[in-house]
C-alpha positions in Angstrom: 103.9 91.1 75.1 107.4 91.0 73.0 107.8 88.4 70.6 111.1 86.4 71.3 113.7 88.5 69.5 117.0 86.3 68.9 120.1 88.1 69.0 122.2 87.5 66.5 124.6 90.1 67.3 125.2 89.0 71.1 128.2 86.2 71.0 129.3 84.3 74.0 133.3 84.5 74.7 135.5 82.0 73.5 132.7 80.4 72.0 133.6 79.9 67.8 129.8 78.8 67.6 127.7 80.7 69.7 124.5 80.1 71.1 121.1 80.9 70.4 119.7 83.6 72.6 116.3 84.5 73.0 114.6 87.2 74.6 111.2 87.5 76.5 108.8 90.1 78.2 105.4 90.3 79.1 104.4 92.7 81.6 101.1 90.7 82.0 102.7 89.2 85.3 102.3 92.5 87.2 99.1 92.8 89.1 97.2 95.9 87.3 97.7 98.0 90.5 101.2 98.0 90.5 101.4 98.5 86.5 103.1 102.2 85.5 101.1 103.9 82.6 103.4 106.4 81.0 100.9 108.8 80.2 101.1 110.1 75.9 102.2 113.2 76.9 104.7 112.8 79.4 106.2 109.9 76.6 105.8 112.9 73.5 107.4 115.4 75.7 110.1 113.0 77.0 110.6 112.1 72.9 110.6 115.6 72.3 113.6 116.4 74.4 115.8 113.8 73.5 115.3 114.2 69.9 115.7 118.5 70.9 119.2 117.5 72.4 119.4 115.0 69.3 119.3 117.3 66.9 121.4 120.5 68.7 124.2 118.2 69.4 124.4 117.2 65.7 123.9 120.7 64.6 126.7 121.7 67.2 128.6 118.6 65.3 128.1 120.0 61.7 130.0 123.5 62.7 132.5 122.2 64.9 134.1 120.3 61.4 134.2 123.5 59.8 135.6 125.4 62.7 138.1 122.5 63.2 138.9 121.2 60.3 142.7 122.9 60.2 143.4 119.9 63.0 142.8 117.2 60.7 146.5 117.6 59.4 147.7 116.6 63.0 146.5 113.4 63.0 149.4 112.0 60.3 147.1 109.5 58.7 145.3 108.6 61.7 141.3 108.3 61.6 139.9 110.0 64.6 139.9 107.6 67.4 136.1 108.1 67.8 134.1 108.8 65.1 131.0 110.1 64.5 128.1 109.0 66.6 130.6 107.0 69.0 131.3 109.4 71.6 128.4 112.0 70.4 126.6 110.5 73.7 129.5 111.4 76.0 130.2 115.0 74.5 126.4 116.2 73.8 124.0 115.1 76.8 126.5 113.3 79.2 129.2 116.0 79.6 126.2 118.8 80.6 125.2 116.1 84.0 128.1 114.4 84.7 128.1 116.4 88.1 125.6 113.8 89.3 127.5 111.0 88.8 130.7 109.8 90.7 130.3 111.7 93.3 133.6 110.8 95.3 132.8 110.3 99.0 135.2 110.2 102.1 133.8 108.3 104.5 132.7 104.5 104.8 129.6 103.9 102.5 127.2 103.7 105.7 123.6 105.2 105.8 124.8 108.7 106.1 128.4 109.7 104.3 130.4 112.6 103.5 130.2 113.6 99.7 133.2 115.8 98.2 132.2 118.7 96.6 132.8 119.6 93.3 132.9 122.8 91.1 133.7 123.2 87.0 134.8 126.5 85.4 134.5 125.5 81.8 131.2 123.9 81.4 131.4 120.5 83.2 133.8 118.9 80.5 136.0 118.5 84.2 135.2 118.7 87.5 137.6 119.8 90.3 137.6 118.5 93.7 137.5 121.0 96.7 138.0 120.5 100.3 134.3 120.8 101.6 132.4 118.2 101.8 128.7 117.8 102.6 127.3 114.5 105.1 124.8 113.5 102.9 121.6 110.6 103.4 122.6 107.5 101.2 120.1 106.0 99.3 122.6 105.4 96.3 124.3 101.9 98.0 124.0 98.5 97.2 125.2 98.0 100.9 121.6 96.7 102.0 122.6 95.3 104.9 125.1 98.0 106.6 128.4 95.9 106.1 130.6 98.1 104.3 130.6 100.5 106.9 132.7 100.0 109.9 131.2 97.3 111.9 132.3 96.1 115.0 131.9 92.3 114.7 133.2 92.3 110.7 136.2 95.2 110.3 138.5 93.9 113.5 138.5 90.2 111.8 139.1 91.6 108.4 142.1 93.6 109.7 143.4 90.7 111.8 143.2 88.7 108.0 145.0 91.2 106.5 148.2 91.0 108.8 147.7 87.3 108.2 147.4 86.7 104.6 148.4 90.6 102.9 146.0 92.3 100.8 146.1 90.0 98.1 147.0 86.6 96.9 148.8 87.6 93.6 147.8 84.3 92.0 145.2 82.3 90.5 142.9 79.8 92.3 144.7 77.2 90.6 148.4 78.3 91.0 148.3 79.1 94.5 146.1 81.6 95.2 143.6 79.1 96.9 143.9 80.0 100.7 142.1 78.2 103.3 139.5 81.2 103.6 138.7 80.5 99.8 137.6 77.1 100.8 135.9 77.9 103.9 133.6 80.6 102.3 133.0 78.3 99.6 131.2 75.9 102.1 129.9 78.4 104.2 128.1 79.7 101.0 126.9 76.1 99.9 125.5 75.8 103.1 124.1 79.3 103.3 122.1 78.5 100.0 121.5 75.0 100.2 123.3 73.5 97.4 125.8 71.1 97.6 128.8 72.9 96.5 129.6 76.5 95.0 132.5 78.2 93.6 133.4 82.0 94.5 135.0 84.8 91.8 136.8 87.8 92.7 133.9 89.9 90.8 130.4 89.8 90.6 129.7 90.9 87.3 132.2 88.5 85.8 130.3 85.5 87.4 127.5 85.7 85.3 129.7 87.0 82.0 132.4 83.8 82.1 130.4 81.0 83.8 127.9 81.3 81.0 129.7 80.0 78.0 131.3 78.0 80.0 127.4 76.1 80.5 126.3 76.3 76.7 127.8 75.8 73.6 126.9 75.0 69.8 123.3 73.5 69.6 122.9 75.0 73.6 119.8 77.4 73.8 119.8 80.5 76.5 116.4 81.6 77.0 116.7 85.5 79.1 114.5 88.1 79.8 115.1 91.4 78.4 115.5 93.1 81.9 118.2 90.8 82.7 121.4 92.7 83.5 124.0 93.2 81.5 126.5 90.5 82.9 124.1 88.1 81.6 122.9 89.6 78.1 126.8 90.1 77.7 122.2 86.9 79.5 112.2 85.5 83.3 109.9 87.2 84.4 106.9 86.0 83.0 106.1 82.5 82.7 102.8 82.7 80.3 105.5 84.0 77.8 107.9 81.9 78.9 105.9 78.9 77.7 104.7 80.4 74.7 108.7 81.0 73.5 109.5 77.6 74.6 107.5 76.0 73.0 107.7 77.5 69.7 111.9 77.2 70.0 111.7 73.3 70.5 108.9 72.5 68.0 111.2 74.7 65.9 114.2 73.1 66.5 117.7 74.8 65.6 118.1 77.3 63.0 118.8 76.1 59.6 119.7 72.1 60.9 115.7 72.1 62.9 117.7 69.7 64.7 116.8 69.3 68.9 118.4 71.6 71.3 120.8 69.7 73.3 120.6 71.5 76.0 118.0 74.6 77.0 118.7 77.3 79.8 116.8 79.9 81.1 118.2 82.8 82.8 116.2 84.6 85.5 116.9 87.4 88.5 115.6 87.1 91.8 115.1 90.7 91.7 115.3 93.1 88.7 117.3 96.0 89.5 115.9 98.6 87.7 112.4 97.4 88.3 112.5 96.4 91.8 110.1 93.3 91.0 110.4 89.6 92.0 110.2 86.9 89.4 107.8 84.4 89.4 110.0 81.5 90.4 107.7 79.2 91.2 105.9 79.1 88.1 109.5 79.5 86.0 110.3 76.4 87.9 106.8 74.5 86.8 107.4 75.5 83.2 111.0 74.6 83.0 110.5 71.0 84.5 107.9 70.6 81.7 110.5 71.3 79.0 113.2 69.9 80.5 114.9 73.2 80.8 117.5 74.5 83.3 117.3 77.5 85.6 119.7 79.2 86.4 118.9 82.5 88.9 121.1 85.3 89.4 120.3 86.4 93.0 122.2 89.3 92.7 120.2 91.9 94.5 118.1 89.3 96.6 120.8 87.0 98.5 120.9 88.6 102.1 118.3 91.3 101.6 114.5 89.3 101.4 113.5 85.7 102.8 113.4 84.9 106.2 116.7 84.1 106.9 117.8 86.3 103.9 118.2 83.2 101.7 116.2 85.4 98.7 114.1 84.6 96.5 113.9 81.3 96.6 113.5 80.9 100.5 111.0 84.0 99.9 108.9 82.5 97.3 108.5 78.7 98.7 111.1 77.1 96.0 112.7 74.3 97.1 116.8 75.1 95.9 116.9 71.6 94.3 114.3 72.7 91.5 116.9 75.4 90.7 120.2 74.0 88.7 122.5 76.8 89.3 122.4 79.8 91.5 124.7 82.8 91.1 124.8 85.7 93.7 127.3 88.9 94.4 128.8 89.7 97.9 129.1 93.3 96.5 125.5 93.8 98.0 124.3 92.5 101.5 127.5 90.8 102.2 129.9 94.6 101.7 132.7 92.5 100.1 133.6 92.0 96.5 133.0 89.2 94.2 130.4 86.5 93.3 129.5 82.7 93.6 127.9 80.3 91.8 126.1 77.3 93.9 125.0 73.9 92.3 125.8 70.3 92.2 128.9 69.0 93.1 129.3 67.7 89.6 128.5 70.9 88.1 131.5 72.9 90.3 133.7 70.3 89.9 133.3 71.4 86.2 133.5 74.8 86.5 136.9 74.5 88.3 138.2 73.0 85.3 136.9 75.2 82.6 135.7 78.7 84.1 138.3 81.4 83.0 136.9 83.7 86.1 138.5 80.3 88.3 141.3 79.6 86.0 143.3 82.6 85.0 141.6 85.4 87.2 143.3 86.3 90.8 141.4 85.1 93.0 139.0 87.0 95.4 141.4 88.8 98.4 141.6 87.3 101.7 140.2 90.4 103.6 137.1 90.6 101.3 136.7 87.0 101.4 137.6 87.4 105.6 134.6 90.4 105.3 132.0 87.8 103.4 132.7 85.2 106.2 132.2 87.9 108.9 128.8 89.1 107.7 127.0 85.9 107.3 128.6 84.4 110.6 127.4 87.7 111.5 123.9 87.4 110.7 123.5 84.0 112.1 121.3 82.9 109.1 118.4 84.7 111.1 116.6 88.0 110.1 118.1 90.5 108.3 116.3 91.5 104.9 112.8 92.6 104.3 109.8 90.8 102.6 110.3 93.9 100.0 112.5 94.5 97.6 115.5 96.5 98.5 115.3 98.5 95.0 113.0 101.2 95.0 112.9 102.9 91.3 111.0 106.4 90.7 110.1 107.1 87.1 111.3 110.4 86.0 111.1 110.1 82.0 112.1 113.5 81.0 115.8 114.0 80.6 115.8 117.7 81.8 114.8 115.7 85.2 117.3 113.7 86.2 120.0 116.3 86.7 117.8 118.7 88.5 115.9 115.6 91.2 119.8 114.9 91.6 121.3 117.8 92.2 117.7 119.0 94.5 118.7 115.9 96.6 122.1 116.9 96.9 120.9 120.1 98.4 119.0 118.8 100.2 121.4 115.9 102.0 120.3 113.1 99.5 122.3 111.0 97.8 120.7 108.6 95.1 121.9 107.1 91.7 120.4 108.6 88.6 120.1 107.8 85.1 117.4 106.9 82.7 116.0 105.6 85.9 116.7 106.6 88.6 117.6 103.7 91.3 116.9 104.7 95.1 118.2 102.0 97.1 117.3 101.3 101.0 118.7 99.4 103.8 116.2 97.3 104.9 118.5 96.5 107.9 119.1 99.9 109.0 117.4 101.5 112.6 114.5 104.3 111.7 116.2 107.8 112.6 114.7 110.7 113.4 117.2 112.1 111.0 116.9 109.6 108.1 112.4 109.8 108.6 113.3 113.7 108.2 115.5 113.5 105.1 112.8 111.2 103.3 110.7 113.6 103.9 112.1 115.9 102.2 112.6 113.8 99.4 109.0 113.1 99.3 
């Protein structure tokens, strides 16, 4: 396992006196069966070619400034606006694949979808659009449950809101941009998640981002795993570890002052999105009551798609939502809207009205996309929907010279998936077996 690594570096906004983070992993939770050993020489090989590209792009660096340097006397005192190794990423290893990202498509984002083509004359530094496009299997969508798509239940309400309240409120929740659909959704999500109240923001990522230093502050402790997305590093999976850190961080006390914490959170995911693994709520839950710690679970990628009633994890797993303080989800996923919620005690939103800057100065969610939310989980009628599974499927490709060739095979081949270090394959568990869709797995495969 990792020993807890505090980040001194990550600072919470609008926070003068941040707090502590810590980070934990231990892979030790993963039955052996399902563990992935990277073999040494598919890791040497995979070292090998990024330290090749490494070194080439700095050699190709080193001559440019020689060919180049006559431009220097444009710049009139300036420094370059990037410098150095800032945009070396960009211009030596993303520039020769950025054909297999941002595909633009032109249809709705439904199982199957027409993706534009593209062709370059100079290189891939830009990409023009043409006027073919190719219908293409998706297996690149966070729309889990089919929403996005034209539906017939969801897209005539949403249009019917549209005539009725425009496209967009133009305002903040708290200076008038609070419509009767913003409340409604927030008690239809309450209710949908079993906590007393919740609070809804008109983006996903920035739900995690601002309602986290909103919850801690100097003296606070925020205990995350390392494979914690970015919205909430910007914020655990195994509780053996879990224990281990928490214990050490409270006999410890805070740094310098060894003084008690006066308040302990620890962040978790339902489901890890690059991993496709559940967390061990249960036993996060044990652990935390023990400590007197707070959970807070970002259901991100699970709300909709698993549990019986697609209530995620924590209907999955057997956790009663009392054990878990807050709850934050997306609507960008199962639901095919925008935004985010967060879910807790009444006391606890009441708060967050007051003092979130997502709530306070943000506009607030649209009516449409909050008309579409409403639609999909009136929709699914709180009964079946998701999968026991998790809805992210990653396949380990390693070697750089990989990922542009498995993505530009699958666009050959119909397939359309996201790539990057890993490469994320999502399904919709929701979705009707096709002869066509069994065909183009297959293919895949």
């Amino acid at each position: 396992c990792f020993t807890p690594i505090r980040s001194f570096s990550s600072h919470l906004a609008g926070d003068p006196s941040p707090a502590d983070h810590f980070y934990f992993n231990n892979t030790g939770s993963i039955p052996p069966a399902k563990m992935i050993t990277v073999p040494y020489l598919t890791a040497l090989t995979t070292y090998f070619s990024y330290g090749l590209l490494f070194a080439f792009g700095q050699l190709r660096d080193f001559f440019r400034r020689f060919i180049d340097w006559w431009k220097a006397g444009n710049l009139q005192g300036y420094a370059p606006i990037c410098l150095g190794l800032e945009d070396f990423y960009i211009r030596r290893l993303y520039l020769r694949i950025q054909d297999c990202f941002g595909r633009p498509i032109s249809s709705p984002p439904d199982a199957w979808f027409d993706v534009v083509e593209r062709i370059s004359y100079d290189n891939n530094k830009t990409l023009k659009r043409t006027t073919k496009t190719s219908r293409c299997l998706n297996l690149g969508s966070y729309n889990y449950l089919g929403f996005a798509a034209a539906d017939e239940y969801c897209t005539p309400r949403v249009i019917e809101c549209l005539k009725k309240y425009s496209a967009s409120t133009c305002s903040t929740r708290v200076e008038g941009g609070t419509t009767a659909l913003h409340c409604e959704l927030e008690d239809v999500v309450a209710n949908f998640v079993r906590k007393p109240a919740a609070l809804v923001t008109g983006m996903g990522y920035v739900t995690n981002s601002a309602i986290l230093p909103v919850l801690i502050a100097k003296g606070g402790l925020i205990i995350s795993d390392s494979l914690n997305h970015n919205s909430i590093v910007n914020g655990a999976r195994a509780p053996s570890h879990l224990e281990k850190v928490l214990r050490e961080l409270i006999a410890d006390g805070q740094p310098r002052t060894h003084r008690p914490w006066k308040k302990i959170i620890v962040v978790v995911e339902g489901i890890y999105s690059m991993e496709g693994e559940l967390c061990e709520l249960p036993e996060i839950v044990s652990i935390c009551k023990k400590y007197k710690a707070y959970v807070y679970l970002d259901e991100a990628h699970s709300i909709g798609a698993i549990g019986k009633t697609g209530r995620g994890v924590c209907e999955l797993l057997g956790v009663d939502t009392a054990d878990v303080d807050v709850m934050m989800g997306t609507f960008t996923k199962s639901f095919g809207s925008c935004g985010g919620y967060i879910a807790g005690s009444k006391e606890l939103i009441q708060y967050l009205k007051y003092t979130c800057p997502a709530h306070i100065y943000a506009t607030s969610i649209s009516p449409p996309s909050a008309e579409q939310i409403l639609s999909a989980i009136k929709k699914m009628g709180f009964e079946v929907l998701g999968d026991n599974d998790s809805p992210v499927m990653p396949i380990m490709l390693y070697n750089p010279a990989k990922i542009p060739a498995f993505s530009r095979e699958c666009l050959k081949q119909k397939v359309i998936s996201n790539v990057g270090d890993l490469v994320g394959i999502k399904y919709f568990p929701a979705e009707s077996k096709m002869p066509q869709v069994e065909e183009a797995r297959a293919k895949v495969e």
